[in-house]
Biopython code that builds the backbone (N, CA, C, O; Angstrom):
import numpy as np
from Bio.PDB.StructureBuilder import StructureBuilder

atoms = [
    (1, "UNK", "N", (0.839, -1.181, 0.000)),
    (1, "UNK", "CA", (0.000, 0.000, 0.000)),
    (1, "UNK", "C", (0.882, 1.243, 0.000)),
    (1, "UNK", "O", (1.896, 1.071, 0.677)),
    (2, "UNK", "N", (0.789, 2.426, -0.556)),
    (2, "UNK", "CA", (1.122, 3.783, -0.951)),
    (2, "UNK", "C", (0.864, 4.660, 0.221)),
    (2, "UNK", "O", (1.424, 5.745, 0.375)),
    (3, "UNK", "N", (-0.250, 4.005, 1.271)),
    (3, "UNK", "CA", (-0.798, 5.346, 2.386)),
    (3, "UNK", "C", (0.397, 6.300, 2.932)),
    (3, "UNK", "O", (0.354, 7.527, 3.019)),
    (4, "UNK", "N", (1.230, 5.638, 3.201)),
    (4, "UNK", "CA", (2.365, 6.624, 4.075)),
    (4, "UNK", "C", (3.460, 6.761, 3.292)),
    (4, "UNK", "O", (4.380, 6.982, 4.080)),
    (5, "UNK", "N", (3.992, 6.754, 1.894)),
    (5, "UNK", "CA", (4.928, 7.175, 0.853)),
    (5, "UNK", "C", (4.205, 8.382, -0.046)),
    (5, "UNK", "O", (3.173, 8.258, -0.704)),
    (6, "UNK", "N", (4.914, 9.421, 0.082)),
    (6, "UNK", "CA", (4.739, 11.007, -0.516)),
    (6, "UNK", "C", (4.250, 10.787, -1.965)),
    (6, "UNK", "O", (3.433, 11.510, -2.536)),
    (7, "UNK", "N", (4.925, 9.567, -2.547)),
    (7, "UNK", "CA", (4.282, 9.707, -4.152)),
    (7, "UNK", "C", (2.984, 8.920, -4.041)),
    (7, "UNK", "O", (2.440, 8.829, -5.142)),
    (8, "UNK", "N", (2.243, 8.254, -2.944)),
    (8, "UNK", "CA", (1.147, 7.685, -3.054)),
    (8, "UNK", "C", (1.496, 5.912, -3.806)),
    (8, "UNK", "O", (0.621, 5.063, -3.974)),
    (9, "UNK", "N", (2.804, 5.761, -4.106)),
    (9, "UNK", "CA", (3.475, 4.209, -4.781)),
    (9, "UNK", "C", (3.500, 3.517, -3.746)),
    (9, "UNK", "O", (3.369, 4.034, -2.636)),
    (10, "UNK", "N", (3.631, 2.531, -3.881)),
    (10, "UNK", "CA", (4.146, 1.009, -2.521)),
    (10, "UNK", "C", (5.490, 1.027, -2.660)),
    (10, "UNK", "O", (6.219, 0.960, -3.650)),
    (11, "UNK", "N", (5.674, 1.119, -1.627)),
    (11, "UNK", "CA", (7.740, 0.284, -1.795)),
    (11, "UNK", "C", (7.811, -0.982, -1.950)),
    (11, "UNK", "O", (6.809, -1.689, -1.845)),
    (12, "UNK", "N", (8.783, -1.372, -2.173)),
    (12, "UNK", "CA", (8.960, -2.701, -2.057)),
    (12, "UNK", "C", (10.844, -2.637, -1.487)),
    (12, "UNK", "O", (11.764, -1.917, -1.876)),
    (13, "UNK", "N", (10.815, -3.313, -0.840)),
    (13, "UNK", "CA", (12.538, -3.667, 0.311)),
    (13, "UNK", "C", (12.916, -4.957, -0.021)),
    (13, "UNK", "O", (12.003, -5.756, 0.185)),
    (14, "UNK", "N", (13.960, -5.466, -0.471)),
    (14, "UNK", "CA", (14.740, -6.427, -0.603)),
    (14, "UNK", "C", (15.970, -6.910, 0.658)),
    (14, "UNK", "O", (16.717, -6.019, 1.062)),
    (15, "UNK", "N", (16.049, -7.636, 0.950)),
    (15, "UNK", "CA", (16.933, -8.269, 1.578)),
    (15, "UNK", "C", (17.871, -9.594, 1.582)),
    (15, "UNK", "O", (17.875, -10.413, 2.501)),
    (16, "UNK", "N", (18.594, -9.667, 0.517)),
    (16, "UNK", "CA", (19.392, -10.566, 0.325)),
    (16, "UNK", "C", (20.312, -11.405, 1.401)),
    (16, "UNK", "O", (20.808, -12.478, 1.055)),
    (17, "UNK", "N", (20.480, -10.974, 2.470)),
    (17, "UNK", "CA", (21.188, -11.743, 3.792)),
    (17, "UNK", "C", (22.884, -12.003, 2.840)),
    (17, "UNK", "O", (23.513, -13.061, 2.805)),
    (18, "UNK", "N", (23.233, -10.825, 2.236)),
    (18, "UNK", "CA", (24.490, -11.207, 1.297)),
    (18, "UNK", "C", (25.365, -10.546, 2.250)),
    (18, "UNK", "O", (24.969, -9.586, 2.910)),
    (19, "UNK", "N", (27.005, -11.205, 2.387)),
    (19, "UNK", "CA", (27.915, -9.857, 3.522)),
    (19, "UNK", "C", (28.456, -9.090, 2.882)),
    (19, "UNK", "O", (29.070, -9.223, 1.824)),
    (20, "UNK", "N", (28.242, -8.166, 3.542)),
    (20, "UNK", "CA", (28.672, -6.841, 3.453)),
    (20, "UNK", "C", (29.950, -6.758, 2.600)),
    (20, "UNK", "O", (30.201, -5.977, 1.682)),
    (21, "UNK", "N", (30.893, -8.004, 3.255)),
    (21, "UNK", "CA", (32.596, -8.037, 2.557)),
    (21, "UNK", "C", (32.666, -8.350, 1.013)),
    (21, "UNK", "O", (33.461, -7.884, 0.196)),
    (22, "UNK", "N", (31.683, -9.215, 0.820)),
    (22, "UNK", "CA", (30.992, -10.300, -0.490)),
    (22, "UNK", "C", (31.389, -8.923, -1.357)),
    (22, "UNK", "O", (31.017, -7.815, -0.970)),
    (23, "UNK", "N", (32.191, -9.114, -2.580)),
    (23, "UNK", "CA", (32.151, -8.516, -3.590)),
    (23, "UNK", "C", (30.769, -8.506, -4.618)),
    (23, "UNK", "O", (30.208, -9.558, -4.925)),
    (24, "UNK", "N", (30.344, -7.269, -5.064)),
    (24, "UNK", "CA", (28.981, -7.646, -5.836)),
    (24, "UNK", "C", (28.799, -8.519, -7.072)),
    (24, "UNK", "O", (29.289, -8.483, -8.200)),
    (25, "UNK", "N", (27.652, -9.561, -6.277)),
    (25, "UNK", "CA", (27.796, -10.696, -7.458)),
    (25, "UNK", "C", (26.869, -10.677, -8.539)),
    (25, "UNK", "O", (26.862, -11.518, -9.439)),
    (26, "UNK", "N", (25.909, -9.492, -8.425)),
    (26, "UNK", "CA", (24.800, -9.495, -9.668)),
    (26, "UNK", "C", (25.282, -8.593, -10.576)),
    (26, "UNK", "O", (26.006, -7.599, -10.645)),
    (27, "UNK", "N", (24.254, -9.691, -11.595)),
    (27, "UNK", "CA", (24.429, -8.664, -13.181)),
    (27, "UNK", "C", (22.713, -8.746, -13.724)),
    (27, "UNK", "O", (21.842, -9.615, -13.747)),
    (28, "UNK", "N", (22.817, -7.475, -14.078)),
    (28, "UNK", "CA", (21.531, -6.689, -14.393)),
    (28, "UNK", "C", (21.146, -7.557, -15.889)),
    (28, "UNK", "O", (21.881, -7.761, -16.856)),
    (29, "UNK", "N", (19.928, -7.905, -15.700)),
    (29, "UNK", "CA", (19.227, -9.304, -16.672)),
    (29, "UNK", "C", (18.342, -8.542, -17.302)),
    (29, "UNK", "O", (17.839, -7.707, -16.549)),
    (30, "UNK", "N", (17.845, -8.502, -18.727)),
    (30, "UNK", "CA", (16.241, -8.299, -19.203)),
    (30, "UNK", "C", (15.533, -9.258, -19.838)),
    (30, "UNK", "O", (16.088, -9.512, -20.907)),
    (31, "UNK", "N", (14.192, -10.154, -19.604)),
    (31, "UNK", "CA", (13.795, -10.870, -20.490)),
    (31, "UNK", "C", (12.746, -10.395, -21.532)),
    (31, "UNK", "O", (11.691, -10.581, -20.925)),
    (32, "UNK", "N", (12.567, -10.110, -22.216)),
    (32, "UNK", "CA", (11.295, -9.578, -23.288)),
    (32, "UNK", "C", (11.116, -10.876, -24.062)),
    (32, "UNK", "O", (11.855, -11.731, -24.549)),
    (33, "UNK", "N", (9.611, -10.613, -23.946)),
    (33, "UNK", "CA", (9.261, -11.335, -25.482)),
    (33, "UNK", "C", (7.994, -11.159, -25.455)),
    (33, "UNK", "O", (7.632, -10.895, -24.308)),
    (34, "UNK", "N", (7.043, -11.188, -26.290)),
    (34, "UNK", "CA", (5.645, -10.739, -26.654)),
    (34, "UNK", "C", (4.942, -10.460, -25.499)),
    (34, "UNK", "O", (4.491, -9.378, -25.125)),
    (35, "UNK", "N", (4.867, -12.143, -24.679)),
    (35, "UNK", "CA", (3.882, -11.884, -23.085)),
    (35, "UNK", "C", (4.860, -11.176, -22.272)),
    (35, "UNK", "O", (4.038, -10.713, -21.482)),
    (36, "UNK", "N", (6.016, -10.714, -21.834)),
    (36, "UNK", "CA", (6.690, -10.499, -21.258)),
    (36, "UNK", "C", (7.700, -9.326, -21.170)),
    (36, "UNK", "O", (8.123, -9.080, -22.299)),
    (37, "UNK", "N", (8.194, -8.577, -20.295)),
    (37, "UNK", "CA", (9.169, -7.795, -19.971)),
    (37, "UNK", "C", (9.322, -7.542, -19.283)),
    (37, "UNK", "O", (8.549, -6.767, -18.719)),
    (38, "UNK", "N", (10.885, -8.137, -18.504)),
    (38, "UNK", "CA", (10.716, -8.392, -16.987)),
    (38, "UNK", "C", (12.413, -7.643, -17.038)),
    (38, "UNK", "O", (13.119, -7.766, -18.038)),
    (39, "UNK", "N", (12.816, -6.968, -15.934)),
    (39, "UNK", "CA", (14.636, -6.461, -15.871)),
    (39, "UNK", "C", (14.524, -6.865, -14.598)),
    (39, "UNK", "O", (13.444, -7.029, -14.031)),
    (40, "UNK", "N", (15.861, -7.081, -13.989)),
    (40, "UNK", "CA", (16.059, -7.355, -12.975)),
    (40, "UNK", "C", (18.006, -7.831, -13.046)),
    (40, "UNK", "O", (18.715, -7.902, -14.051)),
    (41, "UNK", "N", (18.412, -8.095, -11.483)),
    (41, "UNK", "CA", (19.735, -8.428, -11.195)),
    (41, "UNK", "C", (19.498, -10.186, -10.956)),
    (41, "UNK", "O", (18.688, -10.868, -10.329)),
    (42, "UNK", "N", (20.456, -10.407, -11.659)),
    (42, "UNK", "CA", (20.396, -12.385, -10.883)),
    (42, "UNK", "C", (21.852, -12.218, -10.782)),
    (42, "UNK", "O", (22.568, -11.217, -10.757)),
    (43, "UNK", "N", (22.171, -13.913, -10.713)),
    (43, "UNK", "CA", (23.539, -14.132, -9.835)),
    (43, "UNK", "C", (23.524, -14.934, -11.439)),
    (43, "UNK", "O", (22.630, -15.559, -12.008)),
    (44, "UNK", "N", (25.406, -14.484, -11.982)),
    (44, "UNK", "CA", (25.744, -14.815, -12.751)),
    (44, "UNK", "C", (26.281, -16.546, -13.078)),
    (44, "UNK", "O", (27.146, -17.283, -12.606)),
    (45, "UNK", "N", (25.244, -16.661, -14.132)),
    (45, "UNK", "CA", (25.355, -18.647, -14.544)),
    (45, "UNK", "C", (23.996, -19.010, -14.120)),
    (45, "UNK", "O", (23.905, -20.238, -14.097)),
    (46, "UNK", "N", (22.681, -18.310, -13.705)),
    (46, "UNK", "CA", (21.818, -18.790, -13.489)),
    (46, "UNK", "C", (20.824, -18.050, -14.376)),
    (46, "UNK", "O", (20.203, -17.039, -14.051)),
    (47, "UNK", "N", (20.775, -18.536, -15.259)),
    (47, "UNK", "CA", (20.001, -17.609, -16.523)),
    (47, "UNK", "C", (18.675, -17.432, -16.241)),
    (47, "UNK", "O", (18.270, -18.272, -15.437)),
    (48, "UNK", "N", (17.663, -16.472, -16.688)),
    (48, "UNK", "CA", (16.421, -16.579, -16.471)),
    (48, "UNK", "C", (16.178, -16.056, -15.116)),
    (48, "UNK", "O", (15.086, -15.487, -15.119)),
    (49, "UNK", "N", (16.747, -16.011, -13.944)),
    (49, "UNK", "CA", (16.152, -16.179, -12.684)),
    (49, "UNK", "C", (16.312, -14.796, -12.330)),
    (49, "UNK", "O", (17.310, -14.165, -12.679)),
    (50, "UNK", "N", (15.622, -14.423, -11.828)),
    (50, "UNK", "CA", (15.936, -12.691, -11.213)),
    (50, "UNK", "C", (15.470, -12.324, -10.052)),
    (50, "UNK", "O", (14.284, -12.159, -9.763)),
    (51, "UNK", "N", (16.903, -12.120, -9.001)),
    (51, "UNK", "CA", (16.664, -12.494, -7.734)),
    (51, "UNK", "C", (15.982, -11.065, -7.294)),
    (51, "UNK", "O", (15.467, -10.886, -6.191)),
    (52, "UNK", "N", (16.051, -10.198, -8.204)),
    (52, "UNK", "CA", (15.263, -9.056, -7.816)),
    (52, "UNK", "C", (14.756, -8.235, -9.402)),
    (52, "UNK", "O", (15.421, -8.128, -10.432)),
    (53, "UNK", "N", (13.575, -7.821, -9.161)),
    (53, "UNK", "CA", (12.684, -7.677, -10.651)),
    (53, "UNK", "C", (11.376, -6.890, -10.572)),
    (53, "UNK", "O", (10.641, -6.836, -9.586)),
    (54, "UNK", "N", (11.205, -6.338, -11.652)),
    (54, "UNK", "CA", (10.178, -6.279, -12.049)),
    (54, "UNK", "C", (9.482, -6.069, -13.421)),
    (54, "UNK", "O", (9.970, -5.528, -14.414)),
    (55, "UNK", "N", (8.214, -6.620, -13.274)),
    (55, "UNK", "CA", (7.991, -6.252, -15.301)),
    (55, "UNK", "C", (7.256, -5.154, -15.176)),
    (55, "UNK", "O", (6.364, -5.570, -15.914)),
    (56, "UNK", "N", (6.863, -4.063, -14.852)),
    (56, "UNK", "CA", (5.818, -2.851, -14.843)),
    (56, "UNK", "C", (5.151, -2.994, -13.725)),
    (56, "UNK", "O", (5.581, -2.256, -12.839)),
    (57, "UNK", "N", (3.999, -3.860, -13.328)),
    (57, "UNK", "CA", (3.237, -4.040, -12.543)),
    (57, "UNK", "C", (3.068, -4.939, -11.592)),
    (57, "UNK", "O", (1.955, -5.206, -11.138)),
    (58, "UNK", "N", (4.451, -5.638, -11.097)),
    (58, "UNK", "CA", (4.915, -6.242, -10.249)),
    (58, "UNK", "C", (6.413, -6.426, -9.912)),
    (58, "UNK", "O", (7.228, -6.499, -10.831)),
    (59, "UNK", "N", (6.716, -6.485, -8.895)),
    (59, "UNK", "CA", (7.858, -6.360, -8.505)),
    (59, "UNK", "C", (8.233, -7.727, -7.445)),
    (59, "UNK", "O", (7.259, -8.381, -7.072)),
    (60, "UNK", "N", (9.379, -8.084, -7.046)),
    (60, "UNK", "CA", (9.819, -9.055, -6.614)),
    (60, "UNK", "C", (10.985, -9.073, -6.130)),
    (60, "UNK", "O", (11.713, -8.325, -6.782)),
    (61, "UNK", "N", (11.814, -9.865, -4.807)),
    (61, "UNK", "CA", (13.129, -9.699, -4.025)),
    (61, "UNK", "C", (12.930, -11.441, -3.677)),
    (61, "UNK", "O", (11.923, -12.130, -3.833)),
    (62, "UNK", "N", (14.496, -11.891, -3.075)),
    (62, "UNK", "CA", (14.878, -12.723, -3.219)),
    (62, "UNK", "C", (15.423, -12.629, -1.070)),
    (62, "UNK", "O", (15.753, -11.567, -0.544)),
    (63, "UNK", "N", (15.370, -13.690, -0.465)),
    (63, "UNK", "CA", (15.842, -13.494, 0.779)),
    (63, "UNK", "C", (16.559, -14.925, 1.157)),
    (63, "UNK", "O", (16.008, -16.010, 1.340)),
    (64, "UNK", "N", (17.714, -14.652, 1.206)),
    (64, "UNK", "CA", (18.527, -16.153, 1.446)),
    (64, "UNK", "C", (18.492, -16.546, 2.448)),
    (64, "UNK", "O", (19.404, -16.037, 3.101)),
    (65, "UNK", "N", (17.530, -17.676, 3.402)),
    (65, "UNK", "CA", (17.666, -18.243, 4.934)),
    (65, "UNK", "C", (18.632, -18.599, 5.090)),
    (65, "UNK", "O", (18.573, -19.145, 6.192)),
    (66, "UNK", "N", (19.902, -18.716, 4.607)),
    (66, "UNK", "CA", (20.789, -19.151, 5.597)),
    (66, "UNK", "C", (21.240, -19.904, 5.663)),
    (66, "UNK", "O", (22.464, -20.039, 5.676)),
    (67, "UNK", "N", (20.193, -20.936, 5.751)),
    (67, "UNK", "CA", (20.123, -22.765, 6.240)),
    (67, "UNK", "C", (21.324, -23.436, 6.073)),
    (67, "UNK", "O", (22.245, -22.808, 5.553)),
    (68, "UNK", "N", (21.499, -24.599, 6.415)),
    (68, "UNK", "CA", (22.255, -25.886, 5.844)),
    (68, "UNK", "C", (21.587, -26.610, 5.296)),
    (68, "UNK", "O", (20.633, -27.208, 5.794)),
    (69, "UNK", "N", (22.066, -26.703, 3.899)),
    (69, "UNK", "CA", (20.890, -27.668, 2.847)),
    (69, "UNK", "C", (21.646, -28.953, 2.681)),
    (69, "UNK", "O", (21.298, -29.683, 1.753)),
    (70, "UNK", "N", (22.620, -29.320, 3.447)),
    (70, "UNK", "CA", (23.400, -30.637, 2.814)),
    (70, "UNK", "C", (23.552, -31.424, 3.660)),
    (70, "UNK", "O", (24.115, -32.491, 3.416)),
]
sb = StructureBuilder()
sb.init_structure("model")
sb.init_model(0)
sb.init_chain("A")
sb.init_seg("    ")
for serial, (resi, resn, name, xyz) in enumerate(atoms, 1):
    if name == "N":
        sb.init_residue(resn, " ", resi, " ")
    sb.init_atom(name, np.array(xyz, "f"), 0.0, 1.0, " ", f" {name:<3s}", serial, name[0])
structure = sb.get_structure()
């Protein structure tokens, strides 16, 4: 919701859980095609995926838990 931002827009906040020391690992992506036009940053070698995005009328962020997956 827009109620309490001056332009009347929604924010949207990302939080990647990336460190601070971490050299920056994204590269700025665009996909187009007829149904579609989406820009965004992903992590390079993972094509398609955009850990942060939007196509016009939606927007999207990526939040890494952490975990131990192995």
């Amino acid at each position: 919701s827009g109620e309490r931002t001056a332009s009347g827009a929604p924010l949207l906040a990302g939080d990647p859980h990336r460190f601070i020391e971490a050299p920056g690992v994204y590269q700025q992506i665009r996909l187009a095609c007829p149904a579609y036009d989406v820009v965004g940053l992903a992590v390079p070698g993972v094509p398609g995926i955009a850990h942060f995005g939007h196509g016009g009328l939606v927007a999207w962020a990526i939040t890494n838990a952490m975990a131990d997956y192995q």
